[in-house]
C-alpha positions in Angstrom: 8.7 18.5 -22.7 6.6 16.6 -20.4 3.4 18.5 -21.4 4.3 17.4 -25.1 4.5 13.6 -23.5 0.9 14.0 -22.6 -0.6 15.0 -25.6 1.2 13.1 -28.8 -0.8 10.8 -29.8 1.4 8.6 -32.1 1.7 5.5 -30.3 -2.0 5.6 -29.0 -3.0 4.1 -32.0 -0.8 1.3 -31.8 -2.0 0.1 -28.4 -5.5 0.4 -29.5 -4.6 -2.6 -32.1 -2.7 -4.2 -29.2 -5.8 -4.4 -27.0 -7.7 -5.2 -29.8 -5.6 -8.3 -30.8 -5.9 -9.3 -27.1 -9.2 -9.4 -26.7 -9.7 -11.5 -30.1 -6.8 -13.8 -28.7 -9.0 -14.4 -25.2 -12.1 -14.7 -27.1 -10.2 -17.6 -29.0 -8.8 -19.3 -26.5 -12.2 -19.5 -24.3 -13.8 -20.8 -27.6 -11.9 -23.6 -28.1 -11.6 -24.6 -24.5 -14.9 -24.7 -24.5 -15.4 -26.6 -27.7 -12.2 -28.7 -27.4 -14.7 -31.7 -25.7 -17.4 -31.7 -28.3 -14.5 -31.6 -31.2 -12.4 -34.6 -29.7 -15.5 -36.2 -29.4 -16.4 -35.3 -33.1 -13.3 -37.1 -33.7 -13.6 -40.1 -32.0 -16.3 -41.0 -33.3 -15.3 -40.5 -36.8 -12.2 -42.7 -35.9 -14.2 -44.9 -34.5 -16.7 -45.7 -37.4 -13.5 -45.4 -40.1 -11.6 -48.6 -38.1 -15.1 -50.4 -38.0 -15.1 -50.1 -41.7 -11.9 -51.1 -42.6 -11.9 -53.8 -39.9 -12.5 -57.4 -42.4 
C-alpha cells in the first residue's frame, strides 16, 4: 500500500495548478506594490485638474 502511495499520480496534477496560481498571485502582488505610487499619483493628479475645472 505504501508503494502504491508513492507512485499515483492523481493529485500531482492538482498541486502543479496550486503552485502555478501561487506564483501568478506573488507576481501580482509585487506588481502593484510596486506600481501602487505611480497609480495614486496618476490619480491625484487627475483629481487634481478635474476640481480645478469645476472650481468657478
Amino acid at each position: 500500500m505504501l508503494k502504491r502511495l508513492f507512485y499515483e499520480e492523481d493529485g500531482q496534477g492538482m498541486v502543479e495548478y496550486g503552485l502555478i496560481i501561487a506564483l501568478i498571485a506573488v507576481a501580482v502582488i509585487v506588481a502593484l506594490g510596486a506600481l501602487g505610487g505611480g497609480i495614486k499619483g496618476i490619480f491625484e493628479d487627475v483629481n487634481a485638474k478635474l476640481g480645478e475645472e469645476t472650481t468657478p
